[in-house]
VMD Tcl script that draws the C-alpha trace (Angstrom):
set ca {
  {0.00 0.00 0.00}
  {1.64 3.28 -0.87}
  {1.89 6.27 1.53}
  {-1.03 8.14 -0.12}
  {-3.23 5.52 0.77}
  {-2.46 4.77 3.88}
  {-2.61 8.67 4.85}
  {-6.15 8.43 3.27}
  {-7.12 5.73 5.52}
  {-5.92 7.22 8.22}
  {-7.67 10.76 7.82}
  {-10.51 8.87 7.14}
  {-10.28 6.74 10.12}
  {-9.24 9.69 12.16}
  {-12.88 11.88 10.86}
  {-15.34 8.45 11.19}
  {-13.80 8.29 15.00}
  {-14.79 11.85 15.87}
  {-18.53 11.98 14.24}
  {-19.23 8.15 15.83}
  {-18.17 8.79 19.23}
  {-19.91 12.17 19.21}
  {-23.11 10.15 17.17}
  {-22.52 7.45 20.60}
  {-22.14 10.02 23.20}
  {-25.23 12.37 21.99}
  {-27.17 9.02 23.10}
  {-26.13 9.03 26.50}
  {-25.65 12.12 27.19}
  {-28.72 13.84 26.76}
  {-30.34 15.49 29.60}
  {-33.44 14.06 31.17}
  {-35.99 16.09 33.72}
  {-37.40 12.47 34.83}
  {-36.24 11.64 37.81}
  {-35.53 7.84 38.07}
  {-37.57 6.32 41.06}
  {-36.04 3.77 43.51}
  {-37.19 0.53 43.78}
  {-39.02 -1.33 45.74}
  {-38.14 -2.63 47.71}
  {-35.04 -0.18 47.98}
  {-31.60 -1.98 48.94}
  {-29.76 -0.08 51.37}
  {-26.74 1.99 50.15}
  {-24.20 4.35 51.89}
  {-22.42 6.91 50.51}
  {-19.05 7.60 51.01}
  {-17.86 11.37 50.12}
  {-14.01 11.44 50.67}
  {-13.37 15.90 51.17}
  {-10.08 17.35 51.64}
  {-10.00 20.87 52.21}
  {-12.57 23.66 51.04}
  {-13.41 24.04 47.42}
  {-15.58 26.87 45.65}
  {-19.02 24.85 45.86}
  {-17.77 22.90 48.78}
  {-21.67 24.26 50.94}
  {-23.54 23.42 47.65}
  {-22.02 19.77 47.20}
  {-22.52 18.93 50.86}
  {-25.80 20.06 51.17}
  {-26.75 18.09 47.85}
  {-25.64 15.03 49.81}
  {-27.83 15.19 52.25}
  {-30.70 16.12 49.97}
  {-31.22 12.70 48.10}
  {-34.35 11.56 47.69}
  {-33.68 8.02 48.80}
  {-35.57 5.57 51.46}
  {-32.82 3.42 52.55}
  {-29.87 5.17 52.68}
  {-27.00 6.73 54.58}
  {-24.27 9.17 53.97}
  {-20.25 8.87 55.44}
  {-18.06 12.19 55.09}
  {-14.50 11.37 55.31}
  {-11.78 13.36 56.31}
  {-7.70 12.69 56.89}
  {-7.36 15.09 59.33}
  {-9.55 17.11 62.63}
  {-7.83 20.20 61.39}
  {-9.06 20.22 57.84}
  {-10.75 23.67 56.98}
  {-13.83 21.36 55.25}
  {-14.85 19.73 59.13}
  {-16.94 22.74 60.05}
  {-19.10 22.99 56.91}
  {-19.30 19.53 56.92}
  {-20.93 19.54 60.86}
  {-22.76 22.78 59.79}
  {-24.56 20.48 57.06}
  {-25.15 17.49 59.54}
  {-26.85 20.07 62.09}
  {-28.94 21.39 59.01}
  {-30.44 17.78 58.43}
  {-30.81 15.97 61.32}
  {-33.24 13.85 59.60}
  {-30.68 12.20 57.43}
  {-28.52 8.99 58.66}
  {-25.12 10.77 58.16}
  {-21.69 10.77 59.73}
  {-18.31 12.38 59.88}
  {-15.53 9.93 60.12}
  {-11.94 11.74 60.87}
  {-8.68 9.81 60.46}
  {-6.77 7.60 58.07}
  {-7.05 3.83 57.38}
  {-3.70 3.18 55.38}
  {-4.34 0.64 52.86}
  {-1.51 1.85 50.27}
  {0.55 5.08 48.53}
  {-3.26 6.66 47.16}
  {-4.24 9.07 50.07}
  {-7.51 9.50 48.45}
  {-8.20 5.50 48.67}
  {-6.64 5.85 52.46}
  {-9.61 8.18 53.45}
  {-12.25 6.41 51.62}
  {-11.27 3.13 53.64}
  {-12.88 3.68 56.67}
  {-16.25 4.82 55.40}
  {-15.62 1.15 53.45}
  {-15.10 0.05 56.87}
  {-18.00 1.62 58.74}
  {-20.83 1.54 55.60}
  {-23.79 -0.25 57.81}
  {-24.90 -1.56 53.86}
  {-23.39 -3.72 51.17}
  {-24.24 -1.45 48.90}
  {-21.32 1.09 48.92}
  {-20.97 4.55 46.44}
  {-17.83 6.34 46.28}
  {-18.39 10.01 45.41}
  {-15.69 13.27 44.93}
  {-16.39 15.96 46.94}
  {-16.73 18.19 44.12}
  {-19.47 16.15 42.41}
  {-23.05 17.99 42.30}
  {-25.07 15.03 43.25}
  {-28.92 15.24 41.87}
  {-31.74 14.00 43.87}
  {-31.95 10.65 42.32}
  {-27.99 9.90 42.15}
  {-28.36 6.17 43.85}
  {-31.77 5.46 41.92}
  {-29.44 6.11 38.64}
  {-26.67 4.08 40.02}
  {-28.76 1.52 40.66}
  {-31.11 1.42 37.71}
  {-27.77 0.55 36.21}
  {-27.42 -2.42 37.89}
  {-28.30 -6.24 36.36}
  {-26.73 -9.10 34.97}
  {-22.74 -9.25 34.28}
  {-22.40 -5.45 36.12}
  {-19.81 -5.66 38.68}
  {-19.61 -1.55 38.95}
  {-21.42 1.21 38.04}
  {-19.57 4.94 37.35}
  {-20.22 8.14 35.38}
  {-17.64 10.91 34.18}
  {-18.27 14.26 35.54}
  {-19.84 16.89 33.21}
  {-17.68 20.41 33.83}
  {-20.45 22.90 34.76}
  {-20.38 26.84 35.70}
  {-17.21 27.54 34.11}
  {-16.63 31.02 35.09}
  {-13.62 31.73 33.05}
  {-11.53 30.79 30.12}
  {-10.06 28.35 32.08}
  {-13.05 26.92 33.48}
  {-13.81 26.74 29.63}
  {-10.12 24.93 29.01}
  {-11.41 22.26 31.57}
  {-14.48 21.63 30.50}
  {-13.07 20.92 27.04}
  {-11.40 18.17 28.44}
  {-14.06 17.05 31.02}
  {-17.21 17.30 28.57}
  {-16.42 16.84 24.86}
  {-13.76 14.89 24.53}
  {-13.14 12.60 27.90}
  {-16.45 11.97 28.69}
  {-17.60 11.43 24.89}
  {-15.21 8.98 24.37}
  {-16.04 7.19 28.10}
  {-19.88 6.83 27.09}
  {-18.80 5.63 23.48}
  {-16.21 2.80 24.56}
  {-19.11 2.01 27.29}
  {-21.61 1.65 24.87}
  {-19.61 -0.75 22.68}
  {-19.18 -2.49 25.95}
  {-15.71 -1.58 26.87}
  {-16.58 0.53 30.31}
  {-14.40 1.57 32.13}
  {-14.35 3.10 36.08}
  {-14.25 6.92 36.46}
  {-13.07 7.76 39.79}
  {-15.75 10.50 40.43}
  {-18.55 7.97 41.15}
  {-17.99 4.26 41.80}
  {-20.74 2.05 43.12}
  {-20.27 -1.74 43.64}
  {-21.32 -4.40 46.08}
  {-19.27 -5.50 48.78}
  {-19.45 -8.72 48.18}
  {-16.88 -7.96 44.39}
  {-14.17 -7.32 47.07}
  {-14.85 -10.46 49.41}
  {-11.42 -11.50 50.54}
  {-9.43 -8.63 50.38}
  {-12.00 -5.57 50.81}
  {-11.11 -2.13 50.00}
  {-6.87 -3.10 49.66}
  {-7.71 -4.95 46.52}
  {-7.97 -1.03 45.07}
  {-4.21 -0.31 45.86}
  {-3.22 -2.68 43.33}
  {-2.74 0.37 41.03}
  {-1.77 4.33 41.67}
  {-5.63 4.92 41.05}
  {-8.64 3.50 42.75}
  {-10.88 3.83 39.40}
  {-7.91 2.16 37.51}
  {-7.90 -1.21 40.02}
  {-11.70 -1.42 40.45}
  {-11.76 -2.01 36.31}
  {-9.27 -4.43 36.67}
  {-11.36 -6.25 39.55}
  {-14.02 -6.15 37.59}
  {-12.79 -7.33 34.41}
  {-10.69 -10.58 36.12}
  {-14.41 -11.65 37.57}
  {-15.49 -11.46 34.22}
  {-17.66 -8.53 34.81}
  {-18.32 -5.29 33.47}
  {-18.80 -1.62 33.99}
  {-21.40 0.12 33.28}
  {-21.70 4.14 32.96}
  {-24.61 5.55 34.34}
  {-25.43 8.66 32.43}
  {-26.49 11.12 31.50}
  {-22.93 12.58 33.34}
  {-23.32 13.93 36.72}
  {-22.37 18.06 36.96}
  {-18.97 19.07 38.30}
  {-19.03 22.95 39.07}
  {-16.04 24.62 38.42}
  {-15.91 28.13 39.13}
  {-12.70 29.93 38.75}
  {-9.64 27.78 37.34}
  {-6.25 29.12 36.43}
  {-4.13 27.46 33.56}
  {-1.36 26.01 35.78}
  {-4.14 23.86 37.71}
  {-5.94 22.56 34.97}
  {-2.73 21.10 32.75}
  {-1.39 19.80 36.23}
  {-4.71 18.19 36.58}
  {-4.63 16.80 33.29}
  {-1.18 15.72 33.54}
  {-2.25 13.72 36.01}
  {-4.83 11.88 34.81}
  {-2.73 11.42 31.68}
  {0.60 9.31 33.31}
  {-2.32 7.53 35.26}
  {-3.93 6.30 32.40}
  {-0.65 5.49 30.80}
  {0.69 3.93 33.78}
  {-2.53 1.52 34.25}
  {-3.45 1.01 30.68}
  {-0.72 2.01 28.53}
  {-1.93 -0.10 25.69}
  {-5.13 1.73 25.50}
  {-3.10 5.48 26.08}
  {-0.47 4.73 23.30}
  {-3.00 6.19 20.48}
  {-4.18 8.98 22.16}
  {-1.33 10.92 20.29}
  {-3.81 10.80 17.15}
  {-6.84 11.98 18.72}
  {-8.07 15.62 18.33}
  {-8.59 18.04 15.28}
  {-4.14 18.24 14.63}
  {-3.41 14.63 13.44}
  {-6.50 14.80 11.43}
  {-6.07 18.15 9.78}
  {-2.37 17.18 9.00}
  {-3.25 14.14 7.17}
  {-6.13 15.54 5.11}
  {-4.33 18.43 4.33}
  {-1.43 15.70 2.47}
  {-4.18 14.26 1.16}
  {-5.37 17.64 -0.25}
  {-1.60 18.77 -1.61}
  {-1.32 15.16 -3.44}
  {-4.37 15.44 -4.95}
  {-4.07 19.30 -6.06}
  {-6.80 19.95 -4.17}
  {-7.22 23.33 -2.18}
  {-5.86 22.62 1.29}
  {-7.46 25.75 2.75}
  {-10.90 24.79 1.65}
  {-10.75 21.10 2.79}
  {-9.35 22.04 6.12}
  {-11.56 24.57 6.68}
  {-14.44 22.14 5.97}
  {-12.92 20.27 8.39}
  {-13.05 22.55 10.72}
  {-16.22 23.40 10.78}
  {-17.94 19.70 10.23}
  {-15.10 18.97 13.89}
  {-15.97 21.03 16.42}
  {-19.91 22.09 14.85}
  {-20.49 18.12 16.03}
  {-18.95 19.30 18.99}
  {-21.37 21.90 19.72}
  {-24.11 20.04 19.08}
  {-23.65 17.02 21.37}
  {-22.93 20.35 23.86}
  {-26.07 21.93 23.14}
  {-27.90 18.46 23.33}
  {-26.13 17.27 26.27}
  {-26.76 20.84 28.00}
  {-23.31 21.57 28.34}
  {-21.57 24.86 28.53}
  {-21.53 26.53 24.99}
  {-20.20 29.75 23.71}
  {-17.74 31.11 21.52}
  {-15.31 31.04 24.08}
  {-15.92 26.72 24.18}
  {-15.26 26.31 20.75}
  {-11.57 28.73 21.57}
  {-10.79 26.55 24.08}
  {-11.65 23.14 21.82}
  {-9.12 24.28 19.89}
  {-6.55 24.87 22.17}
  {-7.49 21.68 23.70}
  {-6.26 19.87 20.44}
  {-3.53 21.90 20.17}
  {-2.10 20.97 23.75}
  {-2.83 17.23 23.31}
  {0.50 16.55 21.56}
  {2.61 17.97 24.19}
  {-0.01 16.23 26.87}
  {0.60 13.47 25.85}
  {4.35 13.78 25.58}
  {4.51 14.84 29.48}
  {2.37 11.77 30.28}
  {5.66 9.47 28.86}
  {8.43 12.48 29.62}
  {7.89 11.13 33.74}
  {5.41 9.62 36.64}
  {5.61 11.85 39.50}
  {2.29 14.28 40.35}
  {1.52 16.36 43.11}
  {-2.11 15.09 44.54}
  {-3.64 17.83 47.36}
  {-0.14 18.49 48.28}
  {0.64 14.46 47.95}
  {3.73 13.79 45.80}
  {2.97 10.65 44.23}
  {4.32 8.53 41.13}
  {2.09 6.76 38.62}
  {4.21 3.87 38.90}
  {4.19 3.40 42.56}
  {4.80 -0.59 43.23}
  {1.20 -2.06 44.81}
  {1.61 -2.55 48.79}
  {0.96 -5.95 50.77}
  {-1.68 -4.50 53.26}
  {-4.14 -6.38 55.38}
  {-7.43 -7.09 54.13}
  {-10.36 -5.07 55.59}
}
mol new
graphics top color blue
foreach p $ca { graphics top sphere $p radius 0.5 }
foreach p [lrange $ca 0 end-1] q [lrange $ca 1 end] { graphics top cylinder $p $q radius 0.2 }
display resetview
């Protein structure tokens, strides 16, 4: 096969992978005003919200916690430290709702080197129900969050997650992240999902106890991330994950560049370091490897590159801002800036995601490639 046609194939390849995953993602990503109802009869669930320090919608997201519209549940707050600036808000909350079955847990249980995983332990430890949902602390979570988890739920599931959707960007940078966040990591999470290749997103997990029977939580140290090790428990049980969608809201509110690459960063030399298989092609993703091999398609051919690329450009990111607009995401002139300079950063993202392992995790300095610890089984 000569050059020119494999440079064909590839721009072709390159185009059909951007409108399918967008044509995948607009399915599961629309927005729904129905809320799901629980069952019944409703299984018990607790749900564990790991916080560290304050964050800009830190009242909102606790108070949302405590707002579920739920029978059987209960709610865990977990915290490292009695000094951390988020333990008042969080017993300001609890004294708001007395009516809820909620806790604050204080202290560490060390299971391995992921001090996230090491505060989420003991609300593994103390959940009075089998049922057990990991949430972030910055995740917005609606009403019915467990009745979606759950409705999730059936034969040959062994976890249930969703992506975050970025929300309330108040900046360009909030704009930067959300780029990231909306429509590109979470399009591509709900289109590998739906071709049944789910995967756990660290922002929501929700699995049975009885999965990690044997070990308990310490079977999620196995890897740098907890998200990472839960799809690998899942998959060895022959199992699968399942994304509950449409995404669950992240707000943002102010972001500044340095944060949102280091972010990024992160989660790049994680996913390298867990599945680097799967990360190796990421280098082609995104408007640049595209544009450069249509526009050698273009020069061979004698056609006008200008023309075809801006074609190109406008058939790109206009599917982008329609699964946006469908998926009630943030859309403006300034997301379609910062889609661009997404795909423009996405070479040298994912050069720094090979160039080392070490990343700095709420003052943490961790490596990707941190060697899985013998701990005792809880």
């Amino acid at each position: 096969m000569q050059m020119l046609d494999v440079v064909s194939l590839l721009a072709a390849l390159l185009v059909l992978m951007q409108f399918a995953t967008i044509g995948l993602a607009a399915i599961r990503c629309r927005g729904s005003h129905i809320l799901e109802p629980a069952p019944d009869p409703a299984p018990g669930i607790t749900l564990v919200r790991p916080l560290c320090g304050i964050e800009d919608h830190s009242i909102e997201t606790l108070a949302a916690s405590l707002r579920l519209n739920y029978p059987a549940h209960e709610v865990l707050f977990c915290v490292a430290e009695a000094s951390d600036p988020i333990v008042p808000l969080v017993k300001s909350a609890l004294r708001a709702h007395p009516e809820v079955d909620a806790r604050l847990l204080i202290g560490v249980d060390r299971v391995g080197a992921n001090p996230k995983l090491n505060n989420m332990a003991k609300g593994w430890r103390e959940a009075r129900y089998d049922w057990v949902c990991f949430a972030d602390s910055n995740l917005l979570a609606p009403v019915d969050y467990l009745q979606r988890l759950l409705a999730c739920w059936g034969p040959g599931v062994g976890a249930v997650s969703a992506p975050p959707a970025g929300a309330r960007p108040v900046d360009f940078w909030g704009e930067f992240e959300c780029a990231f966040l909306n429509t590109f990591e979470a399009r591509w999470q709900y289109a590998v999902d739906t071709l049944g290749q789910g995967f756990c997103q660290g922002k929501t997990l929700f699995l049975n106890k009885s999965l990690l029977r044997g070990r308990g939580i310490a079977a999620l140290a196995d890897e740098p991330a907890e998200d990472a090790a839960l799809t690998k428990v899942v998959r060895a049980q022959g199992l699968h994950v399942r994304l509950a969608g449409p995404p669950f809201a992240q707000p943002l509110g102010p972001r500044a560049a340095p944060g949102v690459w280091t972010r990024q960063v992160r989660w790049a030399r994680l996913r390298r370091a867990t599945f680097p298989f799967l990360y190796t092609p990421e280098i082609v993703l995104g408007f640049l490897p595209a544009a450069i091999a249509l526009a050698f398609v273009a020069d061979a051919h004698g056609w006008s590159i200008a023309a075809c690329l801006s074609v190109l450009f406008i058939a790109w990111y206009g599917a982008e801002a329609g699964l946006a607009a469908l998926a009630g995401w943030p859309l403006s002139l300034k997301s379609i800036a910062a889609w661009v300079l997404r795909d423009l950063s996405m070479p040298a993202l994912w050069c720094a995601a090979w160039a080392g392992d070490g990343f700095t995790w709420h003052g943490a300095q961790l490596s990707a490639s941190d060697e899985p610890r013998e701990v005792e089984a809880r």
